[in-house]
C-alpha positions as CSV (number, residue, x, y, z in Angstrom):
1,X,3.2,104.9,74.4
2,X,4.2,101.5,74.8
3,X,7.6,99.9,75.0
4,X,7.7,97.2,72.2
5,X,11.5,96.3,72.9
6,X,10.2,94.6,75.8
7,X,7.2,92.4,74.2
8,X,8.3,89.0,73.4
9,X,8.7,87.5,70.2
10,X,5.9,85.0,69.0
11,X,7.2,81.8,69.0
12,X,6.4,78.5,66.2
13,X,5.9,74.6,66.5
14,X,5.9,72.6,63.5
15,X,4.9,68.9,63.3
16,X,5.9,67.3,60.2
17,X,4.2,63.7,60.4
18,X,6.4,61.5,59.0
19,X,4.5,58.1,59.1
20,X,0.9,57.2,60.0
21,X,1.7,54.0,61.8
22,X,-2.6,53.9,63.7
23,X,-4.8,55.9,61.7
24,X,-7.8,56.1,63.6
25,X,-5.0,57.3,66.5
26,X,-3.8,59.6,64.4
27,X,-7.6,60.7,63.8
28,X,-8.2,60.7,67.3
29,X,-4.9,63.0,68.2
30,X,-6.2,65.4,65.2
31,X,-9.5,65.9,66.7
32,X,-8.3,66.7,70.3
33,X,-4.8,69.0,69.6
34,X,-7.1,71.9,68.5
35,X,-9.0,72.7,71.1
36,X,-6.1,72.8,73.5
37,X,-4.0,74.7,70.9
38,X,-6.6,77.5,71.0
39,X,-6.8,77.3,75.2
40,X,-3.1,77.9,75.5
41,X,-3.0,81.2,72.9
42,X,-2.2,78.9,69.8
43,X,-2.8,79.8,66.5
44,X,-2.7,77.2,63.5
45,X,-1.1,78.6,60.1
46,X,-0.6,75.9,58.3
47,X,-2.9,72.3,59.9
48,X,-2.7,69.5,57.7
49,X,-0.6,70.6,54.7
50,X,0.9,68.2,52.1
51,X,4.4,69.3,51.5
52,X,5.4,70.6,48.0
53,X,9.6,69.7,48.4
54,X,11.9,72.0,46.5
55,X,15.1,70.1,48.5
56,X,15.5,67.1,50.5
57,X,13.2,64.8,52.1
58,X,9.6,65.5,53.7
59,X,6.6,63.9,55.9
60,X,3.7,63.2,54.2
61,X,1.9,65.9,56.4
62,X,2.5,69.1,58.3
63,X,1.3,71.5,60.8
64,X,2.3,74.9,61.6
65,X,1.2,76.7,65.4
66,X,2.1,80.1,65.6
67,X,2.3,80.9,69.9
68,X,2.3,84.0,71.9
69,X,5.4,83.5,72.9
70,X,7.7,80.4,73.7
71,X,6.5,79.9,77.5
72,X,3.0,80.0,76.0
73,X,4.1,76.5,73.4
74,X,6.4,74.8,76.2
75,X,3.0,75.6,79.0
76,X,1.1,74.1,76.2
77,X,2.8,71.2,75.6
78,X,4.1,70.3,79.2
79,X,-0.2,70.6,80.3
80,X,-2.5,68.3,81.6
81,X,-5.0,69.7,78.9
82,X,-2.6,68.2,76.2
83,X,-1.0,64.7,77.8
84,X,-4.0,62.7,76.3
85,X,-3.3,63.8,72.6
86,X,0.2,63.7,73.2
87,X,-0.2,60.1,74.3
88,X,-1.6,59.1,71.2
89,X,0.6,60.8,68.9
90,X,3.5,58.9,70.7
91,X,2.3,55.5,69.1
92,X,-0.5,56.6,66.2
93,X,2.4,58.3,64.1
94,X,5.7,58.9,64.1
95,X,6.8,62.6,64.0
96,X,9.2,65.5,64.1
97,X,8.1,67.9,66.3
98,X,10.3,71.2,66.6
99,X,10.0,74.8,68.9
100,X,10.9,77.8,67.0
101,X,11.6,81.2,68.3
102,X,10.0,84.0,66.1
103,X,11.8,87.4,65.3
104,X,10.8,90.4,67.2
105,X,8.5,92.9,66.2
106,X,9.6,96.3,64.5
107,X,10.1,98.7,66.7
């Protein structure tokens, strides 16, 4: 039987783009993210939405990465396998980019 009260929580980045300001950048950061979201344990719920907004203000696009766990997303983003895309994204758009803890599983 295993213990589940020990398993940490999955944990969530989102990155709401909020202006394009180098498209083909921003092409180039959306073609080399993936592949090291996947290598750190990443999953993509939501890549590339266009926000419907019930309340307040939005981005013009957003992306959702559900993580193992929130070492997993800060190993992730802190890598060498991500600085390149990072790079970009810090002059092709400019972003919010939040961690998120998830809730535990059930017991």
């Amino acid at each position: 039987m295993s213990d589940t009260t020990t398993a940490r929580p999955p944990a969530y980045s989102i990155t709401e783009v909020l202006e394009v300001l180098d498209p083909a950048g921003a092409q180039r950061y959306a073609e080399l993210t993936p592949a090291t979201v996947e290598q750190f344990g990443g999953r993509f719920v939501v890549l590339g939405a266009q926000p419907t907004v019930a309340e307040g203000d939005a981005g013009v696009v957003v992306a959702v990465v559900e993580w193992p766990d929130m070492e997993a997303l800060q190993t992730w983003y802190d890598s060498d396998a991500y600085a390149p895309a990072r790079a970009i994204a810090a002059t092709a758009v400019r972003r919010r980019l939040v961690f998120l803890p998830g809730v535990p599983a059930a017991a």
